[in-house]
DOLO-16943 format. One record per atom (N, C-alpha, C): residue number from 1; residue in three letters; atom name; x, y negated, z negated. Coordinates in steps of 0.1 Angstrom, whole numbers, plus 2048, in hexadecimal, padded with zeros to 3 digits. Layout:
<nodes>
<node><resi>NUM</resi><resn>ALA</resn><name>CA</name><x>X</x><y>Y</y><z>Z</z></node>
...
</nodes>
This chain:
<nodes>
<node><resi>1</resi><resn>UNK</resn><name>N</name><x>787</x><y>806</y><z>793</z></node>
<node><resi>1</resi><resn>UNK</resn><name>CA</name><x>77D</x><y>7FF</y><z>79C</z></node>
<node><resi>1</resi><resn>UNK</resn><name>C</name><x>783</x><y>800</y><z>7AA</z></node>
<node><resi>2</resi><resn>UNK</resn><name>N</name><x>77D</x><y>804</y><z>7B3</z></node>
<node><resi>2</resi><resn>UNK</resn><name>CA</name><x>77D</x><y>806</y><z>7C0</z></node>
<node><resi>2</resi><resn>UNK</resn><name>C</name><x>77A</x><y>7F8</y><z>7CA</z></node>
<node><resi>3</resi><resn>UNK</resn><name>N</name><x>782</x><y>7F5</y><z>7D4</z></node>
<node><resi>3</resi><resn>UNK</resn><name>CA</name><x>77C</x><y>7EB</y><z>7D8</z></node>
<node><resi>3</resi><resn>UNK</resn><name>C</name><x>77F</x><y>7EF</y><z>7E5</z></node>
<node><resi>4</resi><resn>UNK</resn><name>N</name><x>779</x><y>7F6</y><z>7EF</z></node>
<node><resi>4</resi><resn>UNK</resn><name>CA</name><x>776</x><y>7F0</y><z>801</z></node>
<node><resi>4</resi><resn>UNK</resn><name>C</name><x>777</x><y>7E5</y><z>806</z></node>
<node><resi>5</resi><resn>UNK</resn><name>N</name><x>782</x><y>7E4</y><z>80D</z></node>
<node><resi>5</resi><resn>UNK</resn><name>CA</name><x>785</x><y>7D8</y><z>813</z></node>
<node><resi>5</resi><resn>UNK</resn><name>C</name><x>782</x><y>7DA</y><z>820</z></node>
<node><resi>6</resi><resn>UNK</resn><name>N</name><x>775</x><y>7D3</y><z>824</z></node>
<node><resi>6</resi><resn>UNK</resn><name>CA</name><x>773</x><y>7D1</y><z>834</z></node>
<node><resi>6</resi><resn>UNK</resn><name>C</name><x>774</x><y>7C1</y><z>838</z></node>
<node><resi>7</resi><resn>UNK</resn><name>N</name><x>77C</x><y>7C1</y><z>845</z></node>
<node><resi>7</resi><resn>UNK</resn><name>CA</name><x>780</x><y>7B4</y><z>844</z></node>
<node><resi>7</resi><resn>UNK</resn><name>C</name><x>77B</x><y>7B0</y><z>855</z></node>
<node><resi>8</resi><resn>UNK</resn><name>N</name><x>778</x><y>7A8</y><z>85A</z></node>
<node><resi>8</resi><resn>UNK</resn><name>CA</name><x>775</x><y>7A3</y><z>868</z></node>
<node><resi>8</resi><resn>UNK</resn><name>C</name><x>77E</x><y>79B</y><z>86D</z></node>
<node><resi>9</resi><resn>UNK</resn><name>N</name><x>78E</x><y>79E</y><z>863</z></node>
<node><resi>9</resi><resn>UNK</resn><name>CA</name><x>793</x><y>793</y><z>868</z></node>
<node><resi>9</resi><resn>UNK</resn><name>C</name><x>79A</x><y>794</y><z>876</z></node>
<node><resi>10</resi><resn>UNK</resn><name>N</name><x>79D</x><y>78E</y><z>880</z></node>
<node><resi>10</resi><resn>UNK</resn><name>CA</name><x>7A7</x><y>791</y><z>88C</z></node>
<node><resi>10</resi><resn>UNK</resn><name>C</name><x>7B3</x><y>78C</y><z>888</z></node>
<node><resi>11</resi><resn>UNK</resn><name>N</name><x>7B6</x><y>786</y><z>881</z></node>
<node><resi>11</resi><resn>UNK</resn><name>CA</name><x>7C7</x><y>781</y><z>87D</z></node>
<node><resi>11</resi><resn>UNK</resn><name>C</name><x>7CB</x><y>78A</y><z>873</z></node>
<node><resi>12</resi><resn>UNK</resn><name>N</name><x>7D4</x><y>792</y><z>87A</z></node>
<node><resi>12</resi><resn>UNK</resn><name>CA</name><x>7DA</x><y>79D</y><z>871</z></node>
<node><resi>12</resi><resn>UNK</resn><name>C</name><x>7E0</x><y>796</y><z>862</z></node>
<node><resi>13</resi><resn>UNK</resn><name>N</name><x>7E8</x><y>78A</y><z>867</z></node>
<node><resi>13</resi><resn>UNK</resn><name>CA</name><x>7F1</x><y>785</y><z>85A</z></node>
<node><resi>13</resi><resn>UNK</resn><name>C</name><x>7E4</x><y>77D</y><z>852</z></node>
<node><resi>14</resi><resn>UNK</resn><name>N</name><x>7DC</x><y>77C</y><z>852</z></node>
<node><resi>14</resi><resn>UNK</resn><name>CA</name><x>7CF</x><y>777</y><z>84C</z></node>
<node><resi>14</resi><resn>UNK</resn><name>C</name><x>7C8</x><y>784</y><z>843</z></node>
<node><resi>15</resi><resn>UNK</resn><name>N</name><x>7CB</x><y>792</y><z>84A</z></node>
<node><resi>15</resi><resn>UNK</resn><name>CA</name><x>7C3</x><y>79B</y><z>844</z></node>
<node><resi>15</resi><resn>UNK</resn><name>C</name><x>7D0</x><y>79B</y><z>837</z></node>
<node><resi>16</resi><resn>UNK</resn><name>N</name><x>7DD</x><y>79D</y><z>83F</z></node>
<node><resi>16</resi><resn>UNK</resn><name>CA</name><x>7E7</x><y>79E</y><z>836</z></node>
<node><resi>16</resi><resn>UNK</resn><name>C</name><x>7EA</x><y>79A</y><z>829</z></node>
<node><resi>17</resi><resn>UNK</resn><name>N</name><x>7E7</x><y>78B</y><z>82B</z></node>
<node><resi>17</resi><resn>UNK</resn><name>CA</name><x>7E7</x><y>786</y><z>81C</z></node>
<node><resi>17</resi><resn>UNK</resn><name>C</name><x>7D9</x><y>786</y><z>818</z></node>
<node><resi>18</resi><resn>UNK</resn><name>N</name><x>7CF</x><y>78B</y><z>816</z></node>
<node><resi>18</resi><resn>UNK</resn><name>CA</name><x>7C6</x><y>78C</y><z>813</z></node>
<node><resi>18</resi><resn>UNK</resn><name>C</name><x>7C5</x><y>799</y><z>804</z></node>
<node><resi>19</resi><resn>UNK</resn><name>N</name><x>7CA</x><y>7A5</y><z>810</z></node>
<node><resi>19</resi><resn>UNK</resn><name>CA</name><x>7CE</x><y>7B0</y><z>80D</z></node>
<node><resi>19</resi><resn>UNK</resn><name>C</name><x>7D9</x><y>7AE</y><z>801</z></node>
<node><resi>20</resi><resn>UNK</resn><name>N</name><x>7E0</x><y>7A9</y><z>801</z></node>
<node><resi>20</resi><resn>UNK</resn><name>CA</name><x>7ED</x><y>7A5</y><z>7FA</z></node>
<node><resi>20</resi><resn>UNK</resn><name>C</name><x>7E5</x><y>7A2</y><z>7E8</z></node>
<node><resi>21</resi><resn>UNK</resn><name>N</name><x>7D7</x><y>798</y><z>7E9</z></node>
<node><resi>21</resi><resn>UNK</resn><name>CA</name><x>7D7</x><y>791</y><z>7DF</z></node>
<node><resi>21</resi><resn>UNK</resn><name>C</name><x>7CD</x><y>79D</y><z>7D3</z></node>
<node><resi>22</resi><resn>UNK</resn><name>N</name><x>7D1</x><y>7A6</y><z>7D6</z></node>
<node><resi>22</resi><resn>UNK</resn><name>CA</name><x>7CE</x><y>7B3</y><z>7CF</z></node>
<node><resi>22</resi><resn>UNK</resn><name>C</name><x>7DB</x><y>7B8</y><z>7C8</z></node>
<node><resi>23</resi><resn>UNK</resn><name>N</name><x>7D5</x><y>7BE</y><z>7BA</z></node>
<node><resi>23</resi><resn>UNK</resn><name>CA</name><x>7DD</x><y>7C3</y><z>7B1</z></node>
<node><resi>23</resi><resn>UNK</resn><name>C</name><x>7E1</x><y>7D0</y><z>7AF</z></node>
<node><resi>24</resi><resn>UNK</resn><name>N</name><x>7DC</x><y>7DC</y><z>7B5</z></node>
<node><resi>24</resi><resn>UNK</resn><name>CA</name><x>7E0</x><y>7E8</y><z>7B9</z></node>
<node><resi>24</resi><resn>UNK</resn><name>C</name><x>7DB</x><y>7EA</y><z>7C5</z></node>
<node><resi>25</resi><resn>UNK</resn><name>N</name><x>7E1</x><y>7F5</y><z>7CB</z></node>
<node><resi>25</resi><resn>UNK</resn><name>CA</name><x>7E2</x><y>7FA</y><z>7D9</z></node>
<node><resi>25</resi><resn>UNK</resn><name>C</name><x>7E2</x><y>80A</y><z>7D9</z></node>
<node><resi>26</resi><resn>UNK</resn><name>N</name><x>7DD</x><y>80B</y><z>7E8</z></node>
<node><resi>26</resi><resn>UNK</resn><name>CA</name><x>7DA</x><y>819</y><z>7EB</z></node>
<node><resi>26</resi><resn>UNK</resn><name>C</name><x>7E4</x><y>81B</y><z>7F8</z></node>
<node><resi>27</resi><resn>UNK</resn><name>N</name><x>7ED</x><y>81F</y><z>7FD</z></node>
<node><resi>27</resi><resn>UNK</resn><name>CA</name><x>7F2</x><y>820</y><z>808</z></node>
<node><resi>27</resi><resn>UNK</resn><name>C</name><x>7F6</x><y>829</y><z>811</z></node>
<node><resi>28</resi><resn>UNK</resn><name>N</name><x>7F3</x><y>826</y><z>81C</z></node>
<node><resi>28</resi><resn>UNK</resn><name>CA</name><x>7F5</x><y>832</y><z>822</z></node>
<node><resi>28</resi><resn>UNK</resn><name>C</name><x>800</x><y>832</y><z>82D</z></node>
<node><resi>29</resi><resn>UNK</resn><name>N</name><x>804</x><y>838</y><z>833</z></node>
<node><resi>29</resi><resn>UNK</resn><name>CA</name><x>810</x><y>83A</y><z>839</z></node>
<node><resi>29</resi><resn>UNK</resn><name>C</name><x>811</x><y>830</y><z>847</z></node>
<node><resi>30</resi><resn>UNK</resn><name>N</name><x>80F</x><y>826</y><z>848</z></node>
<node><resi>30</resi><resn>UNK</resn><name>CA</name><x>80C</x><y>819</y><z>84B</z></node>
<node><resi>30</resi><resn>UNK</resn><name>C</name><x>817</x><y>811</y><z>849</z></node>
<node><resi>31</resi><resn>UNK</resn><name>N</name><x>81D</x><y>80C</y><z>850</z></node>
<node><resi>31</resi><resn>UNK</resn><name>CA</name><x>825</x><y>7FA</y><z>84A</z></node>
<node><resi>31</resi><resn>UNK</resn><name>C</name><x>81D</x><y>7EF</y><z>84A</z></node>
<node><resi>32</resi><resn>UNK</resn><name>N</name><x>80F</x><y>7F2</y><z>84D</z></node>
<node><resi>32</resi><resn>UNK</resn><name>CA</name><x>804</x><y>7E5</y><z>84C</z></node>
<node><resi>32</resi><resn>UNK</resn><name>C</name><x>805</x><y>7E7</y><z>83A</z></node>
<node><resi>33</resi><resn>UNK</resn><name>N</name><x>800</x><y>7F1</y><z>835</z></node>
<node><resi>33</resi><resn>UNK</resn><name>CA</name><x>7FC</x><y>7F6</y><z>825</z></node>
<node><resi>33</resi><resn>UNK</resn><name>C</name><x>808</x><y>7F6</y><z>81E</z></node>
<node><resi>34</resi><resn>UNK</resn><name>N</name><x>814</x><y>7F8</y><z>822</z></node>
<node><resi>34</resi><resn>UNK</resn><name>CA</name><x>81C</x><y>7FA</y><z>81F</z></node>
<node><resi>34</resi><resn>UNK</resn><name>C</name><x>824</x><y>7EB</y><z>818</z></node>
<node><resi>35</resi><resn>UNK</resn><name>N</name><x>821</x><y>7E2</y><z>822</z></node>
<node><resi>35</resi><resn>UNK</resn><name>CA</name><x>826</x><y>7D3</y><z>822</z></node>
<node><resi>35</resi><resn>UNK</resn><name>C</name><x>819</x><y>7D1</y><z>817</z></node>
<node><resi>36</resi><resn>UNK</resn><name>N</name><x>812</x><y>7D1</y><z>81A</z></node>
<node><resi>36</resi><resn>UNK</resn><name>CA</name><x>806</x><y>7C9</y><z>80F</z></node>
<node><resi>36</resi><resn>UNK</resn><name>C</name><x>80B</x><y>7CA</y><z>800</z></node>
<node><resi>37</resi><resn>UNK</resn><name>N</name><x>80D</x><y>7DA</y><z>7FC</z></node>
<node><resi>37</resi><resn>UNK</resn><name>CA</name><x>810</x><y>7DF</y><z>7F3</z></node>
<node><resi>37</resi><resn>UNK</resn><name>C</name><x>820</x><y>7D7</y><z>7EB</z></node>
<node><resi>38</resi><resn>UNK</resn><name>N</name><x>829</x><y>7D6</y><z>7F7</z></node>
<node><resi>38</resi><resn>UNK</resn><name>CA</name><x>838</x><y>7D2</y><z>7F4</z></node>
<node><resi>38</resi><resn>UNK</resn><name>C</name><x>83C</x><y>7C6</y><z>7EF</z></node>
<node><resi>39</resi><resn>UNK</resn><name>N</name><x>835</x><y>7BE</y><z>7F7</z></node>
<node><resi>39</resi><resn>UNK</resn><name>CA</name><x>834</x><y>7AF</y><z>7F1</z></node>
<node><resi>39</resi><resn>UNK</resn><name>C</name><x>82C</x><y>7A8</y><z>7E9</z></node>
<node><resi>40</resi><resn>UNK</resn><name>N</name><x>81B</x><y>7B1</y><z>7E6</z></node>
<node><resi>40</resi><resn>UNK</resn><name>CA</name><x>812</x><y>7A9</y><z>7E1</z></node>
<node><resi>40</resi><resn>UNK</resn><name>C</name><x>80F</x><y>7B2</y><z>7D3</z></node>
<node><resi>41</resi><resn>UNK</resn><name>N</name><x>81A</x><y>7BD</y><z>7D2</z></node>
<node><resi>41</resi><resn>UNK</resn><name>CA</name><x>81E</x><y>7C7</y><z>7C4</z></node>
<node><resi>41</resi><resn>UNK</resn><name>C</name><x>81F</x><y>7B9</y><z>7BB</z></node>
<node><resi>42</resi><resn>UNK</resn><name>N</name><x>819</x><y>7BE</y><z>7AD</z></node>
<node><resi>42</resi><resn>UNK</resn><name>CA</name><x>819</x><y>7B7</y><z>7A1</z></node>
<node><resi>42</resi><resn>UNK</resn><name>C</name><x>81A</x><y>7BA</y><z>799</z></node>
<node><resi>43</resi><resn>UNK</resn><name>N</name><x>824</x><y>7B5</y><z>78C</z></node>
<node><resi>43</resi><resn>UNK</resn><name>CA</name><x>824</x><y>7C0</y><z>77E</z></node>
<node><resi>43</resi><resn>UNK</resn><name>C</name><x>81A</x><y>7C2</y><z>77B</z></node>
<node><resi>44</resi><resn>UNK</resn><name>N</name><x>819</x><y>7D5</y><z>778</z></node>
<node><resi>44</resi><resn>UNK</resn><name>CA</name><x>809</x><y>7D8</y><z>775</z></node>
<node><resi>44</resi><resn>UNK</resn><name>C</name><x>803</x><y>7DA</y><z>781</z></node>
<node><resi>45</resi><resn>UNK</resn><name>N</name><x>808</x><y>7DA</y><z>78A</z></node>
<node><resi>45</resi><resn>UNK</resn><name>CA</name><x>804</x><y>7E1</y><z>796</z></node>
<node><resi>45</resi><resn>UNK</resn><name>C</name><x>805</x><y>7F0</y><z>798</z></node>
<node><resi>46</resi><resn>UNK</resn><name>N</name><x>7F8</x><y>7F7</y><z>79B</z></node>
<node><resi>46</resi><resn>UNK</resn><name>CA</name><x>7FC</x><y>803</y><z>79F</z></node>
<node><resi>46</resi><resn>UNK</resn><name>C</name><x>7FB</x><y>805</y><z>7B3</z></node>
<node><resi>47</resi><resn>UNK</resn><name>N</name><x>805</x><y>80D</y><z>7B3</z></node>
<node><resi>47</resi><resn>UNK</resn><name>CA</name><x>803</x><y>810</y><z>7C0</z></node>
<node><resi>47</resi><resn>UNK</resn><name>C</name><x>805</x><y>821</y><z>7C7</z></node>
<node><resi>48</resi><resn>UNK</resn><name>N</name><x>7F8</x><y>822</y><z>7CD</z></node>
<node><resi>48</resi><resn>UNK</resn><name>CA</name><x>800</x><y>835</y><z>7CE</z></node>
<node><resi>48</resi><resn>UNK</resn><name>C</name><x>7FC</x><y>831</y><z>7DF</z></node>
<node><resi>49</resi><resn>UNK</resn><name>N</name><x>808</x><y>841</y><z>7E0</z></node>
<node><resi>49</resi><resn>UNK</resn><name>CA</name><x>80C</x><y>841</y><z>7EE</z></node>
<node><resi>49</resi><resn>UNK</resn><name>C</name><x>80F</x><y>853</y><z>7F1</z></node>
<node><resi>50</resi><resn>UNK</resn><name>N</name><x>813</x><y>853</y><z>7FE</z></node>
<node><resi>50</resi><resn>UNK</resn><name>CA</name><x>811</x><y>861</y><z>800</z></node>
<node><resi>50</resi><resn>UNK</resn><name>C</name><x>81B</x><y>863</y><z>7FC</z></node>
<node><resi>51</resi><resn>UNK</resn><name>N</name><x>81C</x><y>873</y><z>7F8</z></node>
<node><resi>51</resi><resn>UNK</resn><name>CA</name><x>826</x><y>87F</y><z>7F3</z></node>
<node><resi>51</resi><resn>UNK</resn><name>C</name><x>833</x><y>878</y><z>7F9</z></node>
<node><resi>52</resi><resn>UNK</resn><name>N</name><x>82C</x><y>878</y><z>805</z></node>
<node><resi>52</resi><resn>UNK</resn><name>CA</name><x>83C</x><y>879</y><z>812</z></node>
<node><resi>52</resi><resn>UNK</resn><name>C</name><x>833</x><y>872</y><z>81B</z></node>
<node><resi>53</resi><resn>UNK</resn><name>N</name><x>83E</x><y>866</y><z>824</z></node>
<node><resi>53</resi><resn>UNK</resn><name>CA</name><x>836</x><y>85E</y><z>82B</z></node>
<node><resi>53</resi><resn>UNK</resn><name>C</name><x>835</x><y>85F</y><z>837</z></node>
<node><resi>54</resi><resn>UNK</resn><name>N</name><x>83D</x><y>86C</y><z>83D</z></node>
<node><resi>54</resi><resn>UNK</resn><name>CA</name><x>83B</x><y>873</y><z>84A</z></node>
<node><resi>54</resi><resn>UNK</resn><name>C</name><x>844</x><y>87F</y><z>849</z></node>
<node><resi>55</resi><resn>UNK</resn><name>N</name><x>843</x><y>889</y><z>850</z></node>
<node><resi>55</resi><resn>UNK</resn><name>CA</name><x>847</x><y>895</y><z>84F</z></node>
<node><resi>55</resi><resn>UNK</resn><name>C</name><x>859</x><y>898</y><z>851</z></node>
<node><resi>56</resi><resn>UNK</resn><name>N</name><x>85D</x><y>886</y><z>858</z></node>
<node><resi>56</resi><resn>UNK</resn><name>CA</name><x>86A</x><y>889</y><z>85D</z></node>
<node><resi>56</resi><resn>UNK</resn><name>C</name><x>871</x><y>87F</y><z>854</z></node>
<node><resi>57</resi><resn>UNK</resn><name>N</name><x>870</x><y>87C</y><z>844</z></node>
<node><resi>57</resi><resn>UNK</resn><name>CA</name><x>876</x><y>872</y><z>83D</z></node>
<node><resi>57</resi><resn>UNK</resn><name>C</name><x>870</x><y>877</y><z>830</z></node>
<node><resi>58</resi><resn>UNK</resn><name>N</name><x>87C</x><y>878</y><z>827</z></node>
<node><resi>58</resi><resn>UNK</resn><name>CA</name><x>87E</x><y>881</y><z>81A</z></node>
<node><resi>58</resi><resn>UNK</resn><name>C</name><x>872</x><y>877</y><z>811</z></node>
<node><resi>59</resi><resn>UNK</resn><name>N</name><x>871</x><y>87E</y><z>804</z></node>
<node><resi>59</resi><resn>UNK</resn><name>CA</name><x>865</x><y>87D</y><z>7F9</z></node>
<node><resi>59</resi><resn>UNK</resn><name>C</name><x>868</x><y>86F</y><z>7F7</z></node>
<node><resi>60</resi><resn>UNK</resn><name>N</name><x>875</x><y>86A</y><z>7F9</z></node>
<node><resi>60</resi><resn>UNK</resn><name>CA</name><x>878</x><y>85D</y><z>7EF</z></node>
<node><resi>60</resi><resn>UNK</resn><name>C</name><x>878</x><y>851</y><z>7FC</z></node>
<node><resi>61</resi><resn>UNK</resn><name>N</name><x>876</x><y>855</y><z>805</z></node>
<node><resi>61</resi><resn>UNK</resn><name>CA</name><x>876</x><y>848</y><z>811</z></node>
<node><resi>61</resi><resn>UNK</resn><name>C</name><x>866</x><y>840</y><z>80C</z></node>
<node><resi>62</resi><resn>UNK</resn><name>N</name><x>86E</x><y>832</y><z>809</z></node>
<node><resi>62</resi><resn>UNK</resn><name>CA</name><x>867</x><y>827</y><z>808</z></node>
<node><resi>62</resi><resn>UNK</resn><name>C</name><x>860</x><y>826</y><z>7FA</z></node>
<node><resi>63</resi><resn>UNK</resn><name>N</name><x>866</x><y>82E</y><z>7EF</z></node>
<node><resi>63</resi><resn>UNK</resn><name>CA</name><x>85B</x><y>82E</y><z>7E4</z></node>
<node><resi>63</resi><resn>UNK</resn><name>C</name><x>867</x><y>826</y><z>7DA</z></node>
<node><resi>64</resi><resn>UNK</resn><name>N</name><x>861</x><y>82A</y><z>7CD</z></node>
<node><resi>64</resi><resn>UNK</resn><name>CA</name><x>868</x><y>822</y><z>7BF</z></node>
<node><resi>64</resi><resn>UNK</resn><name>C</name><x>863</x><y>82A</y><z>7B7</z></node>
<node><resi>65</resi><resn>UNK</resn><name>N</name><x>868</x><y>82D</y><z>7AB</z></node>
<node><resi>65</resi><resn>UNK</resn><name>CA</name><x>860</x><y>836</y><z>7A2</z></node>
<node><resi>65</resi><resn>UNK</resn><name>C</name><x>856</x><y>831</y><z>79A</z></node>
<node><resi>66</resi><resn>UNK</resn><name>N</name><x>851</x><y>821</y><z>79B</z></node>
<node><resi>66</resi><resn>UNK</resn><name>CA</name><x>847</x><y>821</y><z>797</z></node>
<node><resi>66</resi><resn>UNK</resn><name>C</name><x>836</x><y>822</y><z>79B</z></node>
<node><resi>67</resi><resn>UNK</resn><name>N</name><x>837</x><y>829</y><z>7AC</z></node>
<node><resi>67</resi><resn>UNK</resn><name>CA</name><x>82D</x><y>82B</y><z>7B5</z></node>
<node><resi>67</resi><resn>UNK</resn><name>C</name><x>82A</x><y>83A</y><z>7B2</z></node>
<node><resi>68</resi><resn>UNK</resn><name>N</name><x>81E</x><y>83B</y><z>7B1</z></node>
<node><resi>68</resi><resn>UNK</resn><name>CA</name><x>818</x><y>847</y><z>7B2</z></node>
<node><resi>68</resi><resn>UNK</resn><name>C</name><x>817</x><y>84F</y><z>7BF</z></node>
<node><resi>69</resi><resn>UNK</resn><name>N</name><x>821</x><y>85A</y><z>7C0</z></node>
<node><resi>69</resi><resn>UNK</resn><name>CA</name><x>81E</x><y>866</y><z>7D0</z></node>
<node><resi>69</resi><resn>UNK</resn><name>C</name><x>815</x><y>86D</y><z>7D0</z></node>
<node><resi>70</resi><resn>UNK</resn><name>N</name><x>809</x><y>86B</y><z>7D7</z></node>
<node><resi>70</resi><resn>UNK</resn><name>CA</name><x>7FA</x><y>871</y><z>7D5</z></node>
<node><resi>70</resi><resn>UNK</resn><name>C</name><x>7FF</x><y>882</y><z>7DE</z></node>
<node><resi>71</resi><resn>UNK</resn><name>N</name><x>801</x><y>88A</y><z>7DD</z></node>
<node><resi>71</resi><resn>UNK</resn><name>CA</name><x>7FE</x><y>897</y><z>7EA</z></node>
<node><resi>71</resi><resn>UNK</resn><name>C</name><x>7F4</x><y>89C</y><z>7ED</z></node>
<node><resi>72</resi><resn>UNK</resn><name>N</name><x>7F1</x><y>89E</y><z>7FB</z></node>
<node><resi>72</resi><resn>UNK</resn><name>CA</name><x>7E1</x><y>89F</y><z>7FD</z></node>
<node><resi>72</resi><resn>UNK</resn><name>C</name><x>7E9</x><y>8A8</y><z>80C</z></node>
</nodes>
């Protein structure tokens, strides 16, 4: 199940923990998505992220083996 988060919110740390109170994550090469994912991770969470999270930091920067590396 897919869920669209559109939010109006203007307080970033409002969107933050909001975002947080979700059980898998989609992330993208962001420290906004990246943080949501880090702290608001739950057993039984899945989380995928890119292959590689910029072109100048190896495959394994910022991951764990139990995150899925999407390549696109």
């Amino acid at each position: 199940m897919l869920i669209n988060i559109d939010t109006n919110e203007d307080d970033t740390i409002t969107a933050l923990l909001n975002i947080m109170q979700y059980k898998h994550y989609i992330i993208t090469n962001s420290t906004f998505s990246y943080l949501a994912a880090f702290i608001g991770e739950k057993i039984g969470s899945e989380v995928l992220m890119p292959h590689r999270w910029n072109k100048n930091k190896s495959e394994d920067f910022l991951t764990t083996n139990h995150r899925t590396k999407v390549k696109f």
